[in-house]
N, C-alpha and C positions, 0 to 999 in steps of 0.2 A: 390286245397283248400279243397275240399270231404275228401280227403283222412285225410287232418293234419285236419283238425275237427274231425274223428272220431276218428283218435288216441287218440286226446285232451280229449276227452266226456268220452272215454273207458278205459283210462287210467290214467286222473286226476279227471274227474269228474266235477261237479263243485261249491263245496267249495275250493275258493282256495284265497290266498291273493293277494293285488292286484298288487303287480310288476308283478305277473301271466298275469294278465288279463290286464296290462298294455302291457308284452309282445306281447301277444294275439290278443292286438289287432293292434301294430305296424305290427305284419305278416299281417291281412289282410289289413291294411291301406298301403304296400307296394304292396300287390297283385291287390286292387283296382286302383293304380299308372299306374301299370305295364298294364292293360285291358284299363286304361283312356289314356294312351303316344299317340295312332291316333288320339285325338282330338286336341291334341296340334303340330301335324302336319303340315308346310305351304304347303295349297293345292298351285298346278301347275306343270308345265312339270317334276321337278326336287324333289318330292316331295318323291321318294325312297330314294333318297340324303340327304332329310333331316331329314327323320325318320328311319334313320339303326342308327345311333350316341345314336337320344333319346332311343331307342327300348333295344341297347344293354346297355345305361345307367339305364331303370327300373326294365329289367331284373337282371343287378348287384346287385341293392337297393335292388328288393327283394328278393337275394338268400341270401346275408350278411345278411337282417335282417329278415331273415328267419334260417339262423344260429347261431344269435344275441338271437332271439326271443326262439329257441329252449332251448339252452343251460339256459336260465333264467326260463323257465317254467320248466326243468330238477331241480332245486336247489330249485327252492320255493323259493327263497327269503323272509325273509319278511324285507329288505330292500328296501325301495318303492325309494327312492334318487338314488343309483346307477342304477338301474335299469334304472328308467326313466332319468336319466342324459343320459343313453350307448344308450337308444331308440331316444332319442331329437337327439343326437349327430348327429349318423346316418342319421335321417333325415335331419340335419340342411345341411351335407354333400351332401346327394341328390338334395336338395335344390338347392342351390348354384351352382352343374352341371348342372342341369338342365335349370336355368334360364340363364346360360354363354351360354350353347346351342340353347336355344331361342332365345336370341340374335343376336346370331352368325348368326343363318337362317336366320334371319328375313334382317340381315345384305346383307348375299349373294344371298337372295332375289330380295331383292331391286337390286340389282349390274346386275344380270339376266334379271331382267325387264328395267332396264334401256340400257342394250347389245343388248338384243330382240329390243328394239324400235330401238334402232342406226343400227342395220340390215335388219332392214328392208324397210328403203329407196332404199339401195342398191339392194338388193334382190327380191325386189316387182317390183321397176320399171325396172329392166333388165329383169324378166321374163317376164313382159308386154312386152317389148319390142321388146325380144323373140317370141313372140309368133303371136308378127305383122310381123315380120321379113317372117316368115313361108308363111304369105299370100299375101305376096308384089312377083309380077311378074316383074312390072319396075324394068331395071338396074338403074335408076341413083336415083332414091325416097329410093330404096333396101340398095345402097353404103348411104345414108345421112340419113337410118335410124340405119344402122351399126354402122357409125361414132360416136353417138349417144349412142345406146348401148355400146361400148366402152369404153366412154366416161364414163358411169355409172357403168358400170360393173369393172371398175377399179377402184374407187374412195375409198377412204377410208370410212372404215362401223363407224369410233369415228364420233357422230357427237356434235354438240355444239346447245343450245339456240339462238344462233344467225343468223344459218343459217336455223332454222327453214321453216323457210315462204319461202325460195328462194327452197325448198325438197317439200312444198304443191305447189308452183309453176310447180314444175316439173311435178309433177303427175299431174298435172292441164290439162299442154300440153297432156301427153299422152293420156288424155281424149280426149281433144279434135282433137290429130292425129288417136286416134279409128272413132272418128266418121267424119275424114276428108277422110279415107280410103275406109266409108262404102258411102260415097259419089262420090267416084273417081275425088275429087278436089284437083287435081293435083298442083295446085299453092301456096292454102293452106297450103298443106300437108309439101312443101319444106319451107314456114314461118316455121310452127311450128315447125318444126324439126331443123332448124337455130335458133332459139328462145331457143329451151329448152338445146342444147348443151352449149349458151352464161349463161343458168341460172344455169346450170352444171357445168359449169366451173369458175362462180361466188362464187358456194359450195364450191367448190375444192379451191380456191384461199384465200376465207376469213378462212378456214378450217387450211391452210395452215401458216396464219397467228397469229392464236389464239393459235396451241400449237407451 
């Protein structure tokens, strides 16, 4: 913008009419656009995702009306109507993509957030699980904590409202199998582990039902 302001100052000066400086100022009010598009940004994991679309749509805005803009301070107009009809336009067009693309993110946002949470029952309690697995030396605690894992680790990651509370169940037991393990209560350990596969399989089943 250094640059087309001096040209602007050195070469028009500034008595000028004002579809000029109507032009004038559509270029920088596209340039400002184009430096504000990261704020309108949805932060999170996926957030290059959703700022390559707006990024190359400000950039468009302001090169057209910046060729929009040129070509009008070129002529001098002094029709103030066309001018600012051809500058609205443009912008009303900017507009319009830009707010379908907010949208749009804000849309496969949500969809992201909601996939991340349905993944992460599955994901969390199989690593947990995993990682008990590693420190169990029993063979028979070992096979009924695998079973288990299994169990989880296959399970489908769509999950529903309804099986909510029976997924905080789950994780419940694994808690409570970490600290049945750090006890070497053996008796325990095999409840919990028949428990949390019934309430695993209860997921699975009502899961199975609803789609």
């Amino acid at each position: 913008m250094i640059v087309f302001n001096l040209y602007f100052f050195l070469l028009k000066g500034i008595e000028q009419p004002t579809s000029v400086w109507i032009s004038y100022g559509s270029v920088h009010f596209s340039y400002f656009m184009f430096l504000l598009i990261p704020a309108f940004v949805r932060k999170g994991s996926n957030s290059a995702d959703y700022g390559r679309p707006l990024i190359f749509l400000t950039t468009g805005y302001f090169i057209l009306s910046l060729i929009v803009g040129v070509v009008f301070i070129a002529l001098s107009s002094e029709n103030t109507s066309v001018v600012l009809l051809a500058q609205v336009t443009v912008a009303a067009l900017f507009a319009v993509l830009l707010f379908a693309n907010l949208i749009a993110n804000e849309h496969t946002a949500d969809l992201i957030l909601i996939h991340e949470a349905e993944l992460k029952y599955v994901k969390e309690s199989s690593s947990r699980l995993d990682a008990l697995l590693k420190q169990i030396s029993d063979a028979s605690i070992r096979k009924k904590v695998t079973t288990a894992y299994d169990l989880i680790h296959c399970s489908q990651f769509k999950s529903h409202s309804n099986v909510k509370s029976l997924e905080l169940s789950v994780r419940g037991e694994i808690d409570n199998l970490e600290e049945a393990l750090m006890q070497n209560n053996f008796e325990t350990i095999h409840l919990i582990v028949e428990k949390m596969c019934k309430l695993a399989s209860e997921r699975n089943r009502q899961l199975r039902l609803l789609n």
